[in-house]
PALUMMI-387871 format. One record per residue (C-alpha): residue number from 1; residue in one letter; y, z negated, x negated. Coordinates in steps of 0.5 Angstrom, whole numbers. Each point is the difference from the previous one (the first is absolute). Last residue first. Layout:
% residues N
{num=NUM | residuo=a | y=Y | z=Z | x=X}
...
This chain:
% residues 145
{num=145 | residuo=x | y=-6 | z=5 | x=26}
{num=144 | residuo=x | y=1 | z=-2 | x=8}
{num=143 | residuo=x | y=-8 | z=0 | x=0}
{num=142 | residuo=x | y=1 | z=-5 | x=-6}
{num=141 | residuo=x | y=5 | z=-4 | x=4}
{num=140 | residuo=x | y=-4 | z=-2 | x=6}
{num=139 | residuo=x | y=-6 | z=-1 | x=-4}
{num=138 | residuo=x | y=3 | z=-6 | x=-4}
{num=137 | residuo=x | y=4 | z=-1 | x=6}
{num=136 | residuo=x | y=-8 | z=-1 | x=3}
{num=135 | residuo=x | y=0 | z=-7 | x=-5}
{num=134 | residuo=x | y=5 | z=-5 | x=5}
{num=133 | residuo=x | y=2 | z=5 | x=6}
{num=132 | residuo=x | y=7 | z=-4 | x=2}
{num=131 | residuo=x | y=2 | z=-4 | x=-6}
{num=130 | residuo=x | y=-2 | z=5 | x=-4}
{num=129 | residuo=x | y=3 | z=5 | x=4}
{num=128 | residuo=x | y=6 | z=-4 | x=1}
{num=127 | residuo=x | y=0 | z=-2 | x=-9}
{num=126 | residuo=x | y=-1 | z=8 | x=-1}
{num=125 | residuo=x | y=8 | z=1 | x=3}
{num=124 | residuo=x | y=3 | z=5 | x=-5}
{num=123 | residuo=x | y=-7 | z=5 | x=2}
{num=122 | residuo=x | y=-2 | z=6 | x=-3}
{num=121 | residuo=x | y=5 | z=1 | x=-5}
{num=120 | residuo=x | y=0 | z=5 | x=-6}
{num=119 | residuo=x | y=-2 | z=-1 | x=-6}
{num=118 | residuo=x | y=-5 | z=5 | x=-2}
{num=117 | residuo=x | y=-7 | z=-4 | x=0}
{num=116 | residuo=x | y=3 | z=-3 | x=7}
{num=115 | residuo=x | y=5 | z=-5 | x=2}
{num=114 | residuo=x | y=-1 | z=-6 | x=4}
{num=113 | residuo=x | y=6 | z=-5 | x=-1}
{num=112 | residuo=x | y=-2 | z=-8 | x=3}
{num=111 | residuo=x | y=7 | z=-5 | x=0}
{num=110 | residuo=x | y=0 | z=-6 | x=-1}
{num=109 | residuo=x | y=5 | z=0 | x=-1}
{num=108 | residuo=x | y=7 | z=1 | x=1}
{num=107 | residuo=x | y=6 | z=6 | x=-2}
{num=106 | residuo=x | y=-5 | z=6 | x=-2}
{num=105 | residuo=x | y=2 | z=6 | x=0}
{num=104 | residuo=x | y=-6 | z=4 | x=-2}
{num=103 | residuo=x | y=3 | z=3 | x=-7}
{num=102 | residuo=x | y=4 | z=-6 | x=-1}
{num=101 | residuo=x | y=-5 | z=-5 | x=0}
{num=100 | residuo=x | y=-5 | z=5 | x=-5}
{num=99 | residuo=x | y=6 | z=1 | x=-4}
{num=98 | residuo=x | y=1 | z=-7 | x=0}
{num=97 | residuo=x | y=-8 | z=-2 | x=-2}
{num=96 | residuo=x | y=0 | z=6 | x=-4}
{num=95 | residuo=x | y=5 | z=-5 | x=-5}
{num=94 | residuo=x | y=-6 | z=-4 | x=-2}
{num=93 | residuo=x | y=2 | z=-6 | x=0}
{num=92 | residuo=x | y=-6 | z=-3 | x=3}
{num=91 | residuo=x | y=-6 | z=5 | x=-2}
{num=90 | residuo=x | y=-2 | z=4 | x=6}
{num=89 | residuo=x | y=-7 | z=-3 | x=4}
{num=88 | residuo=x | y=-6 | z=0 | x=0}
{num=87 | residuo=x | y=-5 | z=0 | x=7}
{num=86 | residuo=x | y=-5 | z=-5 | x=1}
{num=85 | residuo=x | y=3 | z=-3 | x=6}
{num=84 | residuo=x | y=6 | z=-5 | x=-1}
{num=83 | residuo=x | y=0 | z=-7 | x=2}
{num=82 | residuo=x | y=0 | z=-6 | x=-6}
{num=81 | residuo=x | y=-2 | z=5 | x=-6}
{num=80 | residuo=x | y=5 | z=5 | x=2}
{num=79 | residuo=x | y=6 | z=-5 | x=2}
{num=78 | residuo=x | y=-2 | z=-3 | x=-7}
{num=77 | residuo=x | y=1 | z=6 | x=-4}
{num=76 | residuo=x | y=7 | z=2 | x=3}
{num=75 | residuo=x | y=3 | z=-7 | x=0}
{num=74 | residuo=x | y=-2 | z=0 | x=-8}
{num=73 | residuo=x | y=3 | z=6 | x=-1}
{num=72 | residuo=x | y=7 | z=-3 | x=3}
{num=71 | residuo=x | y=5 | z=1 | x=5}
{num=70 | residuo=x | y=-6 | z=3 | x=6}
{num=69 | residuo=x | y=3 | z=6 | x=3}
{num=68 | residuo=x | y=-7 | z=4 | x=-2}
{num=67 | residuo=x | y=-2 | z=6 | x=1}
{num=66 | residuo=x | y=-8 | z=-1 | x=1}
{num=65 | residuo=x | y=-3 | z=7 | x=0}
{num=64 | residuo=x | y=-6 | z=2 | x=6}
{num=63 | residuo=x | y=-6 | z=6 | x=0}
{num=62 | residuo=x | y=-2 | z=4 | x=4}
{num=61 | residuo=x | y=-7 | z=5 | x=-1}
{num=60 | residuo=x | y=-5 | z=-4 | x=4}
{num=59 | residuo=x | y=-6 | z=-4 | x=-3}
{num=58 | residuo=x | y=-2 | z=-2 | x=7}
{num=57 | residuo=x | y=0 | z=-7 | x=-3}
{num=56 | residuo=x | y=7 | z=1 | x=-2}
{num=55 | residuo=x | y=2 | z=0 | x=8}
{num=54 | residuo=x | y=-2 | z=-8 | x=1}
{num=53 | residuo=x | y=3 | z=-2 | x=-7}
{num=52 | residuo=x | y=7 | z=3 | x=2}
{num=51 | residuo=x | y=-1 | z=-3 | x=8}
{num=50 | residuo=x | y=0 | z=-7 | x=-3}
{num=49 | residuo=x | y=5 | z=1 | x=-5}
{num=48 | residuo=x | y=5 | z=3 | x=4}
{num=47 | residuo=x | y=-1 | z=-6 | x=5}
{num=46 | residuo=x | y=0 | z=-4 | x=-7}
{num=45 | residuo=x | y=7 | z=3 | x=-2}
{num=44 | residuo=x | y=3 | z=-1 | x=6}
{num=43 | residuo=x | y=1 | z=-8 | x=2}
{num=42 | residuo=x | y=2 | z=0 | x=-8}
{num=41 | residuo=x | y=5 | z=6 | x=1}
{num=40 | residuo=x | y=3 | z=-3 | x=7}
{num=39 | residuo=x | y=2 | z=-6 | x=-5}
{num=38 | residuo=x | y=4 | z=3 | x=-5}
{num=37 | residuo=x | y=-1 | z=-4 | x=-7}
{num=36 | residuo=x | y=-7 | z=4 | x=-3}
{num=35 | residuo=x | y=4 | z=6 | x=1}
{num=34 | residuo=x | y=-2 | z=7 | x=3}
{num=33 | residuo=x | y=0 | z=8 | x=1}
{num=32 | residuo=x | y=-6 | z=3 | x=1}
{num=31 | residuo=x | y=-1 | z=7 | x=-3}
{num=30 | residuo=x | y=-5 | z=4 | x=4}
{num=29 | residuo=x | y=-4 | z=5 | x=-3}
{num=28 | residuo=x | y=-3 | z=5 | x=4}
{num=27 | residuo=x | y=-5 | z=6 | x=-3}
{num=26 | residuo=x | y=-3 | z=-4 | x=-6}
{num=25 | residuo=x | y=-3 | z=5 | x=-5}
{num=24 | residuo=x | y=3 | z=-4 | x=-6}
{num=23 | residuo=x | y=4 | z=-6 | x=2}
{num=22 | residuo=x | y=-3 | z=-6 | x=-5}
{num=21 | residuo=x | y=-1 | z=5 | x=-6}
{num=20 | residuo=x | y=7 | z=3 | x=0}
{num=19 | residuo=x | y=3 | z=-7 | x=1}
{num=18 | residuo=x | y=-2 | z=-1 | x=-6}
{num=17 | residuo=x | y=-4 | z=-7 | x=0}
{num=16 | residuo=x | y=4 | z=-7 | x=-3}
{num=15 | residuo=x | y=-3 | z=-7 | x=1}
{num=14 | residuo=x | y=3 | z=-6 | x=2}
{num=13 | residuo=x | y=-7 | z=-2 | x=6}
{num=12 | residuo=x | y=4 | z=4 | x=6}
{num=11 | residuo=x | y=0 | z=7 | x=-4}
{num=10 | residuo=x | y=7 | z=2 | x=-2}
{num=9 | residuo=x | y=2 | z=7 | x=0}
{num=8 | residuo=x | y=2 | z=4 | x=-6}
{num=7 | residuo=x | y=4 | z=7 | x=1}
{num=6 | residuo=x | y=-1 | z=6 | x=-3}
{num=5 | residuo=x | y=1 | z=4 | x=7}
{num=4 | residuo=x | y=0 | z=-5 | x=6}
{num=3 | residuo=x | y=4 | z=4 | x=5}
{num=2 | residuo=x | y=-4 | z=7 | x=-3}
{num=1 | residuo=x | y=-6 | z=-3 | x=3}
């Protein structure tokens, strides 16, 4: 995914992936915009969790990136540990994180962007679809892919 190209994405235990090796092949990503210190996120982020871990065992071709707004790596990772899915995220700090904020208008979190392989969105409002139909958003965002 052009989006991610060169970058480096954090994995929930410290360690580094290229973000290449993480999102090959992956149709759908959706890029979860989030922090440890906002309540609606840490009532989300385990609903996300849930309906993440139910889709993967079907092996689909999605994938998520955290974007954090946390104010310290530290934060980040302990968020990831504590509630997060499986899922990497983008390194804190990274000036990709504003990019990312700007490019998709991102006034408030948590905020759930869908986007294909190519970049282009599907859904600005992934955290309704999740809330409202769990696991099959999944499904429902790749036929749109």
């Amino acid at each position: 995914m052009e989006l991610f190209k060169g970058k480096t994405l954090v994995k929930k235990d410290g360690s580094e992936v290229p973000a290449e090796q993480v999102l090959s092949g992956k149709k759908v990503v959706g890029l979860y915009f989030s922090a440890h210190w906002c309540p609606p996120c840490r009532m989300f982020t385990p609903i996300l969790a849930e309906a993440y871990e139910e889709a993967q065992e079907g092996d689909e071709p999605f994938e998520i990136v955290f974007v954090s707004s946390d104010r310290a790596a530290s934060e980040m990772l302990n968020y990831m540990k504590e509630s997060h899915g499986n899922w990497c995220g983008l390194k804190h700090g990274d000036p990709l994180v504003q990019e990312l904020k700007q490019r998709f208008g991102i006034s408030g979190i948590p905020t759930l962007v869908v986007v294909n392989e190519s970049g282009l969105v599907i859904t600005s409002d992934g955290r309704s679809d999740i809330s409202s139909e769990g696991p099959r958003a999944f499904a429902k965002w790749l036929e749109a892919a």
